[in-house]
C-alpha positions in Angstrom: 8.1 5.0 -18.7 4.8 6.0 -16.9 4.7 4.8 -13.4 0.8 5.2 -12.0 -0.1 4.7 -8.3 -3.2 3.5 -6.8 -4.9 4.8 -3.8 -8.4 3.6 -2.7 -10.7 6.0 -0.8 -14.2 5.3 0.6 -15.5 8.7 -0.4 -14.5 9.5 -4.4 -15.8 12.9 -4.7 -14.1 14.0 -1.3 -10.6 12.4 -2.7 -11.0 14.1 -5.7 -11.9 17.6 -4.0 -8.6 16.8 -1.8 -6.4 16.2 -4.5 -7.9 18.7 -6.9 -6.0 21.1 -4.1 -3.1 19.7 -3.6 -2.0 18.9 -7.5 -3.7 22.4 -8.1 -5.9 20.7 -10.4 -8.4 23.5 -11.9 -9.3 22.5 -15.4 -11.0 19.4 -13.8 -14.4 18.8 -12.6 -15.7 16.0 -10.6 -18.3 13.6 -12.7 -19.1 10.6 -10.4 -19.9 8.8 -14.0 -16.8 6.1 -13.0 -15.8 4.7 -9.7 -12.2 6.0 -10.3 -10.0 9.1 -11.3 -6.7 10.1 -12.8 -4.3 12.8 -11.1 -1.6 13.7 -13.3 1.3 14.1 -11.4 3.9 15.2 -13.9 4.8 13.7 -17.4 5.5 10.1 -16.2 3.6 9.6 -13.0 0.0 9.5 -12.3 -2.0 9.0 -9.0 -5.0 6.9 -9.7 -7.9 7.0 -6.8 -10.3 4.5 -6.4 -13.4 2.8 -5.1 -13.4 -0.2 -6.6 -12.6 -3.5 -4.4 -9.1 -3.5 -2.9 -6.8 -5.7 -4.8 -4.5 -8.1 -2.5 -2.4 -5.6 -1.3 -2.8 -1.8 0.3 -0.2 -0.2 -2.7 -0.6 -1.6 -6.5 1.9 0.4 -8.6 1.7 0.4 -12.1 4.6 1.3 -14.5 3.5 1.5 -18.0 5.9 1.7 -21.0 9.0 -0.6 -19.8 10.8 -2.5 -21.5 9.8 -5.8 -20.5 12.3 -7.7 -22.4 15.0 -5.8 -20.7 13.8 -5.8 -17.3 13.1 -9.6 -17.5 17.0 -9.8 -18.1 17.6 -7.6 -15.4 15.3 -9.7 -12.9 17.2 -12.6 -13.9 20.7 -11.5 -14.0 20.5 -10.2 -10.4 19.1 -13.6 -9.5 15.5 -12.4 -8.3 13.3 -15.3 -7.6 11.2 -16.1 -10.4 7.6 -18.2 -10.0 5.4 -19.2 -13.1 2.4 -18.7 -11.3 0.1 -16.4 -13.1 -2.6 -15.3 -10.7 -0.9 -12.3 -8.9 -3.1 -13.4 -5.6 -1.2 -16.1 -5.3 2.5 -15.3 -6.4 4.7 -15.4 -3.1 6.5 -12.5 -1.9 9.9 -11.5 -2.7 9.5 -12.9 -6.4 8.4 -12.0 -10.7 6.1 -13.9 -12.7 6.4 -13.2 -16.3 6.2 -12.3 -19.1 3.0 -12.6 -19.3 1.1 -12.2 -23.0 -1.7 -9.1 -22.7 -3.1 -7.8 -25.9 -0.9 -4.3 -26.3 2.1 -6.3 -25.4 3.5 -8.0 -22.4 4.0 -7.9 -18.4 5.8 -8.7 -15.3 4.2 -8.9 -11.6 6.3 -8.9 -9.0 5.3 -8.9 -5.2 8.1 -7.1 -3.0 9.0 -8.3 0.3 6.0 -6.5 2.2 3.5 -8.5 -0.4 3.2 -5.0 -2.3 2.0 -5.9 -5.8 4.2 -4.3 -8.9 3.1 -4.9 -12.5 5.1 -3.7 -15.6 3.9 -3.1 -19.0 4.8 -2.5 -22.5 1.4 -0.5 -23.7 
């Protein structure tokens, strides 16, 4: 599994110079060509900072390469409410919505308690 975490910043090219310390990043150079970069944290996590337009909540974690199939079981078995609404804006806290088809493979969303938005993925 790779789990990625997204930050947003209002200055991109400060972020990266920040991070570029603190992850000891020197084989990377700041190009201003996207509104987003990648830290590479260790094998299986990566920070992602961002400008782009805030998404619903202030933390949207990523974890790519689950096993959707089993975690749907999981969700189930432990008797986590489940909703079949499929716009994450508008799935209530404290639930999963899924699996969801996405070419690649498929999804869950699930929105914790503190409305954070968490979406798994096969690719």
């Amino acid at each position: 599994m790779k789990i990625s975490f997204t930050i947003y910043c209002s200055d991109l090219e400060a972020s990266f110079r920040f991070y570029q310390k603190v992850f000891n990043l020197k084989n990377q150079t700041f190009e201003n060509k996207s509104k987003a970069f990648l830290v590479p944290v260790d094998n299986h996590i990566e920070l992602k900072i961002s400008i782009l337009e805030k998404p619903l909540n202030k933390t949207n974690i990523e974890i790519n390469e689950a096993d959707v199939s089993e975690l749907y079981d999981t969700l189930i078995k432990n008797e986590v409410s489940k909703t079949n609404e499929s716009d994450p804006m508008k799935i209530p806290p404290g639930t999963f919505s899924g699996p969801w088809d996405f070419p690649g493979g498929n999804a869950i969303f699930l929105i914790d308690p503190d409305n954070h938005f968490i979406v798994f993925t096969e690719w």
